[in-house]
N, C-alpha and C positions, 0 to 999 in steps of 0.2 A: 547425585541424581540417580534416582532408582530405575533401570534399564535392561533388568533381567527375569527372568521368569521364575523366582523367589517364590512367588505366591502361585502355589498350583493351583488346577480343580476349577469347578465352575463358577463358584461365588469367590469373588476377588474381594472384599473389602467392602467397609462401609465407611463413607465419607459425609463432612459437613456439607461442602462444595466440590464440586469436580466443575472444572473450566475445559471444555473441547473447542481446540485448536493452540498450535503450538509456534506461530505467527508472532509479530510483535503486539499487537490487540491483544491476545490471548496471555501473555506472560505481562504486562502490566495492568492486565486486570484480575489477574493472580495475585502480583504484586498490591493492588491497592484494596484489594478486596483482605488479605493477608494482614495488611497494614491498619484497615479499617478493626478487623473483626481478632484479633492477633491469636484468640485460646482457640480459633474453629480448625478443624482438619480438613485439609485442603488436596486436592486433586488436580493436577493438571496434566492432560493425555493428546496423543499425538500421532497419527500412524508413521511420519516421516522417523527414520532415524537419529536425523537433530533436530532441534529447535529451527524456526526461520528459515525453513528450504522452500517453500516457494514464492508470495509473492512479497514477502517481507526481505530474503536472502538474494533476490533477483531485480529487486526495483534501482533505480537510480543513483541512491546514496546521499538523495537530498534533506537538510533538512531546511520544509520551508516557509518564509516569512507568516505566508495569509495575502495573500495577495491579490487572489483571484476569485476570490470566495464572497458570494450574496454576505451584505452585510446584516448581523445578528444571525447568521445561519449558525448550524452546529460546526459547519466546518470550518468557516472562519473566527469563533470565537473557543474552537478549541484547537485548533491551529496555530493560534496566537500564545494561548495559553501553554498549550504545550507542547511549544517548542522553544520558551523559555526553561521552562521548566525539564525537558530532556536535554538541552545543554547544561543546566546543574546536574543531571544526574551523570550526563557522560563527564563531569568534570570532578565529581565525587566517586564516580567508581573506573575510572582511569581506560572509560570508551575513547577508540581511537576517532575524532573529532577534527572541525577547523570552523571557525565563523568565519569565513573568506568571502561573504558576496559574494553576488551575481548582477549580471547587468541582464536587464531585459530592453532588446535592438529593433527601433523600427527600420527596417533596411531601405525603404523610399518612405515617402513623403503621403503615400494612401492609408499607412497604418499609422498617422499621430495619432488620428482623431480616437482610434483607441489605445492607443499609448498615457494618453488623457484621462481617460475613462478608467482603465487599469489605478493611476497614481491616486483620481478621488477613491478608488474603492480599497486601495492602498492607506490613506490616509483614514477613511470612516472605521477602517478595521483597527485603527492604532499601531500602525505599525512602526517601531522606531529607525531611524538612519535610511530614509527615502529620500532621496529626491533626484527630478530632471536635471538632465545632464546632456550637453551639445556634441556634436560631432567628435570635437577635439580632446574634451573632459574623457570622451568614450578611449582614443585610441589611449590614451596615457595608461588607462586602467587594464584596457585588450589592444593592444599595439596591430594584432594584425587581424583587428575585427573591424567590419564597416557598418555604416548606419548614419540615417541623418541626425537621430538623437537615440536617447536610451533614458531607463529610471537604473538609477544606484540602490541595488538594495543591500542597506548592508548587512544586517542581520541574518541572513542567508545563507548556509554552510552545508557542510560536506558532515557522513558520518558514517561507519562499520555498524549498519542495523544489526546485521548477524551477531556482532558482539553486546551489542546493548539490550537483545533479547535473552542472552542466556542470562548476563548479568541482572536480568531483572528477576529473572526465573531464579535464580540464586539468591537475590536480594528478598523477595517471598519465603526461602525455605529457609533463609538465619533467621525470620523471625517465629516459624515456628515449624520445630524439626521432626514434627509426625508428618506436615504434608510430603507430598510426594510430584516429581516430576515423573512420568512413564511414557517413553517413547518409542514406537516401529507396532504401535498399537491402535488400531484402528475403532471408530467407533462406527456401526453397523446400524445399532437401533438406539433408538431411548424415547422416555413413555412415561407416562404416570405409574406411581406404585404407590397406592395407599397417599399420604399426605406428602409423598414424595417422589422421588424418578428413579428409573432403572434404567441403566446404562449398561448396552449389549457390544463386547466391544470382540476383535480377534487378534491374535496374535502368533504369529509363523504355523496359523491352521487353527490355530488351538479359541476355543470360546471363552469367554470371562465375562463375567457380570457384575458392577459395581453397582451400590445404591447407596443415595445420596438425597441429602434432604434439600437441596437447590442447584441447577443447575444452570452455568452462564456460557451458554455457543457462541463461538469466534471461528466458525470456520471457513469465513473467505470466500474461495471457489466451490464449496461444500456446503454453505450456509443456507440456501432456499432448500436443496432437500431434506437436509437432518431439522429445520423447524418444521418442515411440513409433517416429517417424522414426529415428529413432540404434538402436533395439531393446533399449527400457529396456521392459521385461515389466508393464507402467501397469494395475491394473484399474479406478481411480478414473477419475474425469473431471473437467475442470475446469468448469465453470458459472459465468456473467456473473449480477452483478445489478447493476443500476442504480440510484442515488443520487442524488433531485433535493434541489435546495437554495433556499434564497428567502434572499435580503434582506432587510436592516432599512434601511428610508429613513433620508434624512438625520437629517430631525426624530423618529426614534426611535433613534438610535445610542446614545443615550444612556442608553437602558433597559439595555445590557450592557455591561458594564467590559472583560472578559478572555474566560473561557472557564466555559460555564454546561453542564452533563450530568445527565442524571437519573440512577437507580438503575438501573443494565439489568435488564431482564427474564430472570430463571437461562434460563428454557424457550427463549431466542427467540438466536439467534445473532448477532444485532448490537449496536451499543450502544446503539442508541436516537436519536432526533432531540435536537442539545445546541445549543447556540450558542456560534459561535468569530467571534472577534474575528482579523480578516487580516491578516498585516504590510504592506498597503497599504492598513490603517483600515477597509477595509470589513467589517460583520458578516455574516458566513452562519448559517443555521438549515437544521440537516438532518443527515444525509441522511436520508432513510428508505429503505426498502430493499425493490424486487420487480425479480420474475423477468426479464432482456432475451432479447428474441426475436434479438437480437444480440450477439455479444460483443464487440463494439467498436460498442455502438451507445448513443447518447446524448441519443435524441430518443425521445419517449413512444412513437413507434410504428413508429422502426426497425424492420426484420427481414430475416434473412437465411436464407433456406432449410435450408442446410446447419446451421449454429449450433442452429436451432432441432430439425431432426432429430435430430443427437446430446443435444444435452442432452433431448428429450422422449422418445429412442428408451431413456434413462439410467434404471434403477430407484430408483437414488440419487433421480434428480432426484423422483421421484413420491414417494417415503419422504419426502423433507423436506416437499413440499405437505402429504402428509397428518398430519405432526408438526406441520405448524404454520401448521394451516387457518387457523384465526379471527386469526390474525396477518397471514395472506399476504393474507386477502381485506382485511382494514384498510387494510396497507400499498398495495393498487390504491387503492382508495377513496382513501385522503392523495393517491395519486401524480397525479388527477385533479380532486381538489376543495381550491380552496385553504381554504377554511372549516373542512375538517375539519383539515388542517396545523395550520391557525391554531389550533384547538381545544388540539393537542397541544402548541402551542409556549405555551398558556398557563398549561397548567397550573405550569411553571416563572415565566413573566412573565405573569401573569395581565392585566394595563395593556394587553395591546399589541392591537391593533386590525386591521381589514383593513387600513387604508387604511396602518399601518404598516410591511407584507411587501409584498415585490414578487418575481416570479417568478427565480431566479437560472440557473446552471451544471447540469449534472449530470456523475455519475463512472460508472464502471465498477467492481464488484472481483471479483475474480477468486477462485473456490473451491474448490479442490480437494475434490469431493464422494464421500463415502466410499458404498460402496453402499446403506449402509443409510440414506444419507441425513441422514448427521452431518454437520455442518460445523465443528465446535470440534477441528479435526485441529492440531498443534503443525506447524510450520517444517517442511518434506521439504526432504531434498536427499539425492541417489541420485546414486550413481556406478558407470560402467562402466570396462572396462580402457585408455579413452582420452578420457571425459568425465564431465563434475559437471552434473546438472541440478540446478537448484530447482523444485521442482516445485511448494508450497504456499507461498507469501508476501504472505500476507494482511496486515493491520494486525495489530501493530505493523511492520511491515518497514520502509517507510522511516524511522522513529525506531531501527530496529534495523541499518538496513543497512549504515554499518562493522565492526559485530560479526558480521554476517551476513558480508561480505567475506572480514574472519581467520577466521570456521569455515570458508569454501570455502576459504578460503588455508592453510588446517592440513590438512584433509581432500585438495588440490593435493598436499602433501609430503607427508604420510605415503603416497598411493598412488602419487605419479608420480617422488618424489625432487625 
């Protein structure tokens, strides 16, 4: 992967494709775009230094069922899809993996009824190795988990994104080896140029300019300004929240086998604080979920001017505060007291103790926020007469994102041939 400043001067190169963002989105639509079109020269840029550093490199390490996802949506039928289909790949190209389940816990007897609800919308999606499971079924599976019932999912697993992002980014460039990875390279502008786009990017100061005859954006927490950039007519906005997470010490790893979720909350857009077991052994507990004054910011009290302007100047953003007041003031509370975390993480493992969590990571994720302050928006992806943006790639996406790939790689030919 090409990562150095080989190519001087102002004009960098001419491309078939260039792909901006360097995400798992972005490198399996590298990949199938690659795979599609195999003689085109290809481009994929990045400003982070590696692949997958933020919310692809920071998320959870799930990969999952389809679960929770409107049935026929984009995200449940490419969730389904491709998350089969990313276990062959991590099983062909030697991604550290595990299909281990997870159990999803009603912890009393108020959240059956959507316990319920979850398992039709489980079953309408096709999901294989489901089903209700009673108090007892539960402790055998999590011994030192409670609940009145739970659903067995078993198809459900654990995976190293970071690794099966480079690998895909790799798996694009054996099939054809004028494209190019480039990365710690930022893209700045891009635009129409004649029948095609010009891509304005920087690098340790320095200006480049690539042009290229289609371009596909994946960039995430970046993706509302760089299409408004290209003059994609955006009324949404994208808005950061941030996700802390805690450990479980040594001498309490043992309290979690796999992958433990409670029932999410219908009213509340996330899925709730679960515990995932890492495929490098370590447990996380989290996330939970408030407002960043950053959108690429990872510490409790980041902030960035600009970030914080748009998303507060946002009516969206103020609609969701006030849908989901007594929720958002919790999630600060957790995000600054670990007792009260602790509280939440027990009502699934009621045993576990302070002295058992220890402060961990945090993520990013990225929302494309409708005005009124929805966040449950399905998979965007908008195309102009010379690019595909993604614009909403929330979870499921990276358990989604070879399917995500072939729909921008369908959506590629049917517009461009």
């Amino acid at each position: 992967m090409h990562n150095d400043g080989s190519q001087q001067g102002s004009s960098s190169g001419r491309f078939d494709v260039v792909v901006v963002g360097g995400g798992i989105v972005g490198a399996a639509t590298l990949y199938k775009l690659q795979k599609r079109f195999p003689e085109r020269r290809m481009l994929l840029i990045d400003k982070m230094p590696r692949l997958a550093d933020h919310q692809t490199g920071n998320n959870s390490g799930v990969i999952h069922s389809g679960l929770y996802y409107k049935p026929g949506s984009l995200k449940a039928t490419n969730c389904v899809q491709g998350r089969r289909e990313l276990v062959q790949f991590c099983k062909d190209h030697d991604v550290p993996h595990d299909v281990c389940g997870k159990v999803v816990v009603a912890a009393d007897a108020s959240e059956l009824p959507m316990l319920e609800k979850i398992h039709g919308i489980g079953q309408q999606n096709g999901i294989e190795d489901l089903e209700r499971i009673d108090a007892h079924q539960l402790r055998e599976i999590e011994p030192h988990c409670q609940g009145v019932a739970a659903l067995w999912v078993g198809c459900t697993g654990i995976v190293d994104f970071r690794d099966a992002t480079e690998k895909m980014a790799a798996a694009a460039l054996a099939i054809q080896e004028r494209s190019e990875v480039r990365l710690g390279e930022e893209v700045v502008d891009l635009g129409p140029d004649g029948a095609g786009s010009v891509i304005r990017t920087t690098i340790a100061g320095e200006a480049r300019t690539y042009h290229a005859d289609k371009v596909v954006v994946c960039a995430g927490l970046q993706a509302d300004r760089l299409a408004r950039k290209d003059g994609v007519d955006l009324k949404e906005r994208v808005v950061g929240f941030r996700g802390d997470y805690y450990e479980l010490e040594d001498h309490a790893k043992h309290k979690v086998r796999n992958l433990i979720y409670p029932v999410p909350n219908p009213d509340f857009p996330f899925l709730g604080v679960h515990f995932t077991r890492m495929t490098n052994g370590e447990i996380e507990c989290g996330p939970n979920a408030v407002f960043t004054f950053k959108r690429e910011g990872y510490g409790k009290t980041d902030f960035d001017l600009r970030d914080t302007a748009e998303a507060l100047g946002y009516g969206g953003t103020w609609k969701l505060f006030f849908n989901n007041m007594a929720f958002g003031i919790n999630e600060y509370r957790r995000a600054f007291s670990k007792r009260l975390f602790l509280k939440t993480l027990q009502r699934l493992v009621p045993s576990l103790t302070m002295e058992d969590i220890r402060p961990g990571r945090a993520g990013v994720r990225a929302l494309l926020l409708s005005r009124d302050g929805d966040t449950r928006d399905d998979f965007r992806i908008e195309a102009t007469d010379r690019s595909i943006h993604v614009l909403n790639a929330p979870s499921p996406a990276a358990t989604a994102s070879l399917a995500i790939g072939d729909y921008v790689a369908d959506r590629f030919q049917e517009r461009f041939g």
